[in-house]
N, CA, C and O atoms as CSV, one atom per row, in Angstrom:
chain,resi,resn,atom,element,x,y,z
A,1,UNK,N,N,-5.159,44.654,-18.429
A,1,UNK,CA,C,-5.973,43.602,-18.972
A,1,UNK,C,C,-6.103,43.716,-20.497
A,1,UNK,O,O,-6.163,42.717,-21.215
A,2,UNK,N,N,-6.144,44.938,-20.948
A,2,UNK,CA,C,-6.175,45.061,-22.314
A,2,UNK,C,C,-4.850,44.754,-23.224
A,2,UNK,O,O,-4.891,44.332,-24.380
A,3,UNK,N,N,-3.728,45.033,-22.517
A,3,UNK,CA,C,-2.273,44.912,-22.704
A,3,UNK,C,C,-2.460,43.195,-23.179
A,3,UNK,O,O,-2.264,42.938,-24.367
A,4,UNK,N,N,-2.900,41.874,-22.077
A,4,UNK,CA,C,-2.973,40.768,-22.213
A,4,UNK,C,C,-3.635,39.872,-23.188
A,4,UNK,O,O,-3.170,38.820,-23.628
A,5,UNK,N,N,-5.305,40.661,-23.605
A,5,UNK,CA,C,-6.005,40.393,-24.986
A,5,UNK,C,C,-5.241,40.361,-26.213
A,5,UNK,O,O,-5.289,39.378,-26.952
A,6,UNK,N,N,-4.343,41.663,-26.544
A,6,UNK,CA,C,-3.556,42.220,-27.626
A,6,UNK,C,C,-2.309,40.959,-28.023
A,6,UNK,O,O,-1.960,40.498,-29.110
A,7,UNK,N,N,-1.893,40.694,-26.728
A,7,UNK,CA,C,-1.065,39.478,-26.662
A,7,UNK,C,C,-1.086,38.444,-27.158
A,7,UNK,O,O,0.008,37.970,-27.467
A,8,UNK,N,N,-2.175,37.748,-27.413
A,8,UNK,CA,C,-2.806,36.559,-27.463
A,8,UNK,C,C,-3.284,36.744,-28.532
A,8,UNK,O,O,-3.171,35.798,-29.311
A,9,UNK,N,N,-3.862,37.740,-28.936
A,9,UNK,CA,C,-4.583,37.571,-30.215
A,9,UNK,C,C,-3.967,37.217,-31.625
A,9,UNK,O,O,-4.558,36.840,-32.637
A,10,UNK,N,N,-2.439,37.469,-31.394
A,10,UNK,CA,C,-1.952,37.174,-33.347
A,10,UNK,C,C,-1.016,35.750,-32.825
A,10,UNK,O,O,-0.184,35.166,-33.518
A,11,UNK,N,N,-1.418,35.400,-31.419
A,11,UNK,CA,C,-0.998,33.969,-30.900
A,11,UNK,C,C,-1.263,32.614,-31.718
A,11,UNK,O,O,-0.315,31.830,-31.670
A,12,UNK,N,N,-2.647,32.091,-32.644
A,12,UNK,CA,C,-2.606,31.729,-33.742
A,12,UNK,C,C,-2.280,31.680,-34.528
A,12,UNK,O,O,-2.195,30.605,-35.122
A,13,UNK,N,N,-1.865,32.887,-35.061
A,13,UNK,CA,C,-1.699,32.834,-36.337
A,13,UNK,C,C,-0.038,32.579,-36.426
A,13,UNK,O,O,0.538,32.185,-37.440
A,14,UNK,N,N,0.523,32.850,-35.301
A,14,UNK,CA,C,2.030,32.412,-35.026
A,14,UNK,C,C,2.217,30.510,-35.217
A,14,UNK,O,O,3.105,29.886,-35.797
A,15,UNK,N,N,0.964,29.991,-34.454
A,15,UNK,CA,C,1.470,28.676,-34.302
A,15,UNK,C,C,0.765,28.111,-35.519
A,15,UNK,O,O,0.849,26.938,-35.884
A,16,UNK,N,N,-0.074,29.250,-36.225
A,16,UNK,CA,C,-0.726,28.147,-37.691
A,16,UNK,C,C,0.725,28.132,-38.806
A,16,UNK,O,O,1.054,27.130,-39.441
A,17,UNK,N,N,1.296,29.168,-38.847
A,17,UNK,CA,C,2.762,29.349,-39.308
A,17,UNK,C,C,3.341,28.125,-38.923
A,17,UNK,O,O,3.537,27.490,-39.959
A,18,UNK,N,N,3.699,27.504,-37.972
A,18,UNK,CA,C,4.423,26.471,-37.711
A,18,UNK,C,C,3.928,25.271,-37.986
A,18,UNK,O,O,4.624,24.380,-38.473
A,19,UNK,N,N,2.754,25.142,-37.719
A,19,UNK,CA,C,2.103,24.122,-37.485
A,19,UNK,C,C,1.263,23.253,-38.947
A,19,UNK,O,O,0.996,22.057,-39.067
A,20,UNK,N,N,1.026,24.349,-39.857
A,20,UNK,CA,C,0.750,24.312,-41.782
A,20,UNK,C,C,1.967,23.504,-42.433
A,20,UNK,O,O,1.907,22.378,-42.927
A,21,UNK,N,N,2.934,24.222,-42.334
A,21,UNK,CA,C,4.024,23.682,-42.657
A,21,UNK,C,C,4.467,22.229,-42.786
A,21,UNK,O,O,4.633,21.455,-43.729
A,22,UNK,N,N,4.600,22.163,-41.364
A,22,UNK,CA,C,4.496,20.929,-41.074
A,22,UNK,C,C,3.966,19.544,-41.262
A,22,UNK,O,O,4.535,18.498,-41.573
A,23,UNK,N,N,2.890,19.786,-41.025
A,23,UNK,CA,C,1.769,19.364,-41.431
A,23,UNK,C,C,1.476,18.996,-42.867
A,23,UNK,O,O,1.155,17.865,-43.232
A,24,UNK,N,N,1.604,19.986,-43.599
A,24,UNK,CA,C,1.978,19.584,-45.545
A,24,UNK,C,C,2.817,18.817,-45.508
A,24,UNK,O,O,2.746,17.932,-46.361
A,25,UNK,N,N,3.750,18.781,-44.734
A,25,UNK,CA,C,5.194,18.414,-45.330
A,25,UNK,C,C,4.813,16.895,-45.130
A,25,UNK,O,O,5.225,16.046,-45.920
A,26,UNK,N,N,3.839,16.506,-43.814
A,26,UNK,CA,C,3.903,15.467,-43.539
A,26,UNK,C,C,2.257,14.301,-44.571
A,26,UNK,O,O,1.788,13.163,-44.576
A,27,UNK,N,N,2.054,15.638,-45.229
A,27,UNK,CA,C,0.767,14.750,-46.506
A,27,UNK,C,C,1.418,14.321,-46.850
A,27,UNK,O,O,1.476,13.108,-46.648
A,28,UNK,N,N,2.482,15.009,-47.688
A,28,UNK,CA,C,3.211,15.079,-48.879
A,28,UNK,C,C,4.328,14.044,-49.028
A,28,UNK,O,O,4.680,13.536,-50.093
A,29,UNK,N,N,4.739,13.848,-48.050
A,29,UNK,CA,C,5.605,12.222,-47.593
A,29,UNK,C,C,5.109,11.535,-47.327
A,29,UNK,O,O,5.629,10.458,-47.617
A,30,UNK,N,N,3.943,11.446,-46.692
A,30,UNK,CA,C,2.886,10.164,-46.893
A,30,UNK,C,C,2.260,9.838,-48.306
A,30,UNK,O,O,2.361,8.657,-48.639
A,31,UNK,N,N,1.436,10.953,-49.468
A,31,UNK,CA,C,1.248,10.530,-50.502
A,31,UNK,C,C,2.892,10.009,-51.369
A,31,UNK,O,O,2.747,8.908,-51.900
A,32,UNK,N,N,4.030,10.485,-51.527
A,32,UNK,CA,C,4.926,10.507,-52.421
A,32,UNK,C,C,5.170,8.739,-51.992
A,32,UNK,O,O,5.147,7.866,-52.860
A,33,UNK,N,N,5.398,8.445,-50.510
A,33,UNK,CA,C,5.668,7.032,-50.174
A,33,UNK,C,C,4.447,6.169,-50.453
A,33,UNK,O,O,4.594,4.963,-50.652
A,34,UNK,N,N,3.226,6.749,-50.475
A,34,UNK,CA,C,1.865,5.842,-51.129
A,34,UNK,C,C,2.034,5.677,-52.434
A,34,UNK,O,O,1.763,4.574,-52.910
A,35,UNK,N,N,2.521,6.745,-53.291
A,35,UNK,CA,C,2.650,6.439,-55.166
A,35,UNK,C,C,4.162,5.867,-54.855
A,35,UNK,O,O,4.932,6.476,-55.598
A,36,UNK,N,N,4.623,5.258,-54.325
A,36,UNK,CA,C,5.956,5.094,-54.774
A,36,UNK,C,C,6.319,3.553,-54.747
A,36,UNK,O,O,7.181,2.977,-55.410
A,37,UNK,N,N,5.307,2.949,-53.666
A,37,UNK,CA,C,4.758,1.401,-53.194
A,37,UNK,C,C,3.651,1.011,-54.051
A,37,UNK,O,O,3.511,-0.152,-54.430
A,38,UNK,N,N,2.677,2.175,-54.436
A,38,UNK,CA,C,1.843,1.652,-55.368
A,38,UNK,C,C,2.269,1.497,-57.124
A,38,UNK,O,O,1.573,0.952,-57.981
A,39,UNK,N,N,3.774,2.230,-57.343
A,39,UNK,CA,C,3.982,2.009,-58.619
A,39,UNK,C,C,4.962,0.711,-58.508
A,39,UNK,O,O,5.458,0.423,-59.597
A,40,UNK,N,N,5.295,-0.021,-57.573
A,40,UNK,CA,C,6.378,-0.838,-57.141
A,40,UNK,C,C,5.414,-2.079,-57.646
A,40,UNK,O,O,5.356,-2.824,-58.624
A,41,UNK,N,N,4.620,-1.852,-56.294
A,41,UNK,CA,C,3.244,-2.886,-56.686
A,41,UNK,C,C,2.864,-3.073,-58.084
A,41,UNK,O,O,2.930,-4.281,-58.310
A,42,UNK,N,N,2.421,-2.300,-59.346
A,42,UNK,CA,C,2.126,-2.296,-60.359
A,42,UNK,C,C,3.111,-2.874,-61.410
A,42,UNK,O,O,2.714,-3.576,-62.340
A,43,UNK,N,N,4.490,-2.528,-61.208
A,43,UNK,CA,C,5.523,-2.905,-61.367
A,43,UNK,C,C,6.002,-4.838,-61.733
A,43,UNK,O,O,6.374,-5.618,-62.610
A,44,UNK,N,N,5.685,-4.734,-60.533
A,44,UNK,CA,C,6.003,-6.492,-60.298
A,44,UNK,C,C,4.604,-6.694,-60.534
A,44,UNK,O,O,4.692,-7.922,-60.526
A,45,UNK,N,N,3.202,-6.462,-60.768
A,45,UNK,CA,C,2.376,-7.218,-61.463
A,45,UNK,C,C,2.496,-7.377,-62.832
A,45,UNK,O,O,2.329,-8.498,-63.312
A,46,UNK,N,N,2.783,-6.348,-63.596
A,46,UNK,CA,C,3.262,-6.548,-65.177
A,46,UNK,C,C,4.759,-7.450,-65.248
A,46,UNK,O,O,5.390,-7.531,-66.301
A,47,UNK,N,N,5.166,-8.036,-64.105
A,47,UNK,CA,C,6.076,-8.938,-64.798
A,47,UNK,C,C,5.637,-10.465,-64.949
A,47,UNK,O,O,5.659,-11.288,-64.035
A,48,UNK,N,N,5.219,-10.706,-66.317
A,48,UNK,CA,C,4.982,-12.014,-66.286
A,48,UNK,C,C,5.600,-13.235,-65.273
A,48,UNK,O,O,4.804,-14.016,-64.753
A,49,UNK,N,N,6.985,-13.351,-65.032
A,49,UNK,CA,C,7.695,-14.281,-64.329
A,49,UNK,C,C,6.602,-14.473,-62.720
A,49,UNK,O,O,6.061,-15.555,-62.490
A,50,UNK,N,N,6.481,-13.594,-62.026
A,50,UNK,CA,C,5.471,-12.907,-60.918
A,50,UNK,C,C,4.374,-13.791,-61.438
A,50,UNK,O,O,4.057,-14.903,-61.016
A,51,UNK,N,N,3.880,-13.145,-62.370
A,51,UNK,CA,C,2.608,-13.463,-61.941
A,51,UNK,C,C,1.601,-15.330,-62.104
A,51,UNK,O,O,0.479,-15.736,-61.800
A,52,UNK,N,N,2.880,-15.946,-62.761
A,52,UNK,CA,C,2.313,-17.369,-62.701
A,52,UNK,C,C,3.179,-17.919,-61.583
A,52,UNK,O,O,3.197,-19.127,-61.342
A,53,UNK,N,N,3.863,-17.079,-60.932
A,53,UNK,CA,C,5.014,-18.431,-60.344
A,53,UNK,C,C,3.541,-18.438,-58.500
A,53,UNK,O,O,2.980,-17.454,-58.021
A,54,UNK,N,N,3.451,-19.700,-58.103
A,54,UNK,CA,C,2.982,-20.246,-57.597
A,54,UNK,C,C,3.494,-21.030,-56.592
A,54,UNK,O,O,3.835,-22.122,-57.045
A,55,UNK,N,N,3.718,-20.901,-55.218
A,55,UNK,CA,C,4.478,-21.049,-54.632
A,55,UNK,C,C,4.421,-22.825,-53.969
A,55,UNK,O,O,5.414,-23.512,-53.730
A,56,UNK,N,N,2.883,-23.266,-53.778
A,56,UNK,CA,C,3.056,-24.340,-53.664
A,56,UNK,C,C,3.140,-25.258,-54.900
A,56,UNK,O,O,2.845,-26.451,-54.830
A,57,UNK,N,N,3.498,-24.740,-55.882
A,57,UNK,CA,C,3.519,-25.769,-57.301
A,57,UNK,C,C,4.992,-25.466,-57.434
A,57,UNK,O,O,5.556,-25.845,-58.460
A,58,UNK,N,N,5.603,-24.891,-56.605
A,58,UNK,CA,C,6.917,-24.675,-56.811
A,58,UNK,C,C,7.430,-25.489,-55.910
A,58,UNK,O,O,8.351,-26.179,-56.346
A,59,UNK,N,N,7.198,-25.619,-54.991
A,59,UNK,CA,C,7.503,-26.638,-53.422
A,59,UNK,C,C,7.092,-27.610,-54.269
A,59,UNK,O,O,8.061,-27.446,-55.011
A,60,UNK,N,N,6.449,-28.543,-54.839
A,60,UNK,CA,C,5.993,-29.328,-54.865
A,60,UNK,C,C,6.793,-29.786,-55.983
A,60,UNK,O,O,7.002,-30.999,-55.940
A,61,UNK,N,N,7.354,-29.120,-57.069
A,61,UNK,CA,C,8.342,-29.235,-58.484
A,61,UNK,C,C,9.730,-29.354,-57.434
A,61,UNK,O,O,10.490,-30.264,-57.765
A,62,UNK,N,N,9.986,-28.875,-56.703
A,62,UNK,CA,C,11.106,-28.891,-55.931
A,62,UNK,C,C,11.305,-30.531,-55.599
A,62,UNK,O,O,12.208,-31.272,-55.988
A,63,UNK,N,N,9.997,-30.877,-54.635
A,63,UNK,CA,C,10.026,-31.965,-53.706
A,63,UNK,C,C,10.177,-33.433,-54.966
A,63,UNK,O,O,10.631,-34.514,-54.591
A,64,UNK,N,N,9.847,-33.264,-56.005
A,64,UNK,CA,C,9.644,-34.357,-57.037
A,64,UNK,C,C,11.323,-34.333,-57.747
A,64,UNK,O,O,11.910,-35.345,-58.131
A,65,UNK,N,N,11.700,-33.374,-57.780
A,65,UNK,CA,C,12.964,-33.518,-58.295
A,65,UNK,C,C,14.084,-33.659,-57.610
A,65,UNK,O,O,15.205,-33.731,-58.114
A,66,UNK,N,N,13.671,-33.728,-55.761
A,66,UNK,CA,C,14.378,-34.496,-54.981
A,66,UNK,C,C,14.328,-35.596,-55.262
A,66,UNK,O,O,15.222,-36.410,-55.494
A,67,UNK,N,N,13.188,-35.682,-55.255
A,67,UNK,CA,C,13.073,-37.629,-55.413
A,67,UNK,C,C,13.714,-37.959,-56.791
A,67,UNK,O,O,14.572,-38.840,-56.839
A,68,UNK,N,N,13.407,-37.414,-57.708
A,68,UNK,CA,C,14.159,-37.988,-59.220
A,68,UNK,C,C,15.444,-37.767,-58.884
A,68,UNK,O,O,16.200,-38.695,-59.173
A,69,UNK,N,N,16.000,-36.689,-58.287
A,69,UNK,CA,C,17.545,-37.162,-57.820
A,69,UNK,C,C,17.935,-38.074,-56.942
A,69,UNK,O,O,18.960,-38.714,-57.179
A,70,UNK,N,N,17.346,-38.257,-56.011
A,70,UNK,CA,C,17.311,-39.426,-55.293
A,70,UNK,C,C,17.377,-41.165,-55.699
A,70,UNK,O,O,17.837,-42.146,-55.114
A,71,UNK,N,N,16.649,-40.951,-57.036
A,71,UNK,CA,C,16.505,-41.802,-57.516
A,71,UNK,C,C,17.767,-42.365,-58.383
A,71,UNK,O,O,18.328,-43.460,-58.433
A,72,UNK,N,N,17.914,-41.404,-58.890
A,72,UNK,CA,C,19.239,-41.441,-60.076
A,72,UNK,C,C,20.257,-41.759,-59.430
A,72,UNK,O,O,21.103,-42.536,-59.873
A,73,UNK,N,N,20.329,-41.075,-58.034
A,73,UNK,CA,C,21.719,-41.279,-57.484
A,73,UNK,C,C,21.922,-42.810,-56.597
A,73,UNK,O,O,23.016,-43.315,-56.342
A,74,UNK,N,N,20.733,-43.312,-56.261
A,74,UNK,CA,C,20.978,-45.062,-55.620
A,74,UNK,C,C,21.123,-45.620,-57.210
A,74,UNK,O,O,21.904,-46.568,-57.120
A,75,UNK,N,N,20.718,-45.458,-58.652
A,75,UNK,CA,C,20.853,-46.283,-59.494
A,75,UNK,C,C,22.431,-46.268,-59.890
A,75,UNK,O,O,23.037,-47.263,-60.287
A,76,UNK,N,N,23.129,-44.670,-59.676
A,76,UNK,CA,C,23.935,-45.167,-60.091
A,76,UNK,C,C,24.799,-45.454,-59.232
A,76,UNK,O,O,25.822,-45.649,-59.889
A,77,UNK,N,N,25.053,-45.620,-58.030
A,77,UNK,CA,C,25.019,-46.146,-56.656
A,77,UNK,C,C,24.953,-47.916,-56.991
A,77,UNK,O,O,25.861,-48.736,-56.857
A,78,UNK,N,N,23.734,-48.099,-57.398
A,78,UNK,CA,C,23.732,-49.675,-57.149
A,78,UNK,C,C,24.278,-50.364,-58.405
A,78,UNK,O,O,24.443,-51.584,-58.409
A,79,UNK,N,N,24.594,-49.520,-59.585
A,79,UNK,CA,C,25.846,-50.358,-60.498
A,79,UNK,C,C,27.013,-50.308,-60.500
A,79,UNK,O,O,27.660,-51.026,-61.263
C-alpha cells in the first residue's frame, strides 16, 4: 500500500509538464491571432478610401448611372 501512495504522488507533476505547455502554447496563438486581426482592423480604418465609401450611396451612384446610360444609349439609338 505504501509502494502505491509513492506512485501517484509525482503523478502531477508529470501531467502539469504536459499539460503547461500546452496550454501556453495555446494563449499565445490565441493572443498573436487577436493582435494580428486587431492590427488588420486598425489598418483598414486609417485608410481614408474605407472609411467614407458607403455602401448604399454606392448602390444608389451605381443605379443612376444605369439610368444615364440607359439614357444615352436610346438617344443615340433614336438618331
Amino acid at each position: 500500500m505504501i509502494r502505491h501512495k509513492r506512485m501517484h504522488k509525482g503523478s502531477f507533476t508529470i501531467e502539469a509538464s504536459i499539460y503547461i505547455p500546452v496550454l501556453l502554447f495555446l494563449i499565445a496563438n490565441v493572443l498573436s491571432v487577436g493582435i494580428h486581426f486587431f492590427q488588420e482592423v486598425r489598418e483598414r480604418s486609417e485608410n481614408p478610401e474605407i472609411k467614407c465609401l458607403d455602401i448604399v450611396k454606392e448602390f444608389y451612384n451605381y443605379q443612376i448611372l444605369e439610368e444615364i446610360k440607359e439614357e444615352i444609349k436610346e438617344e443615340i439609338e433614336g438618331d
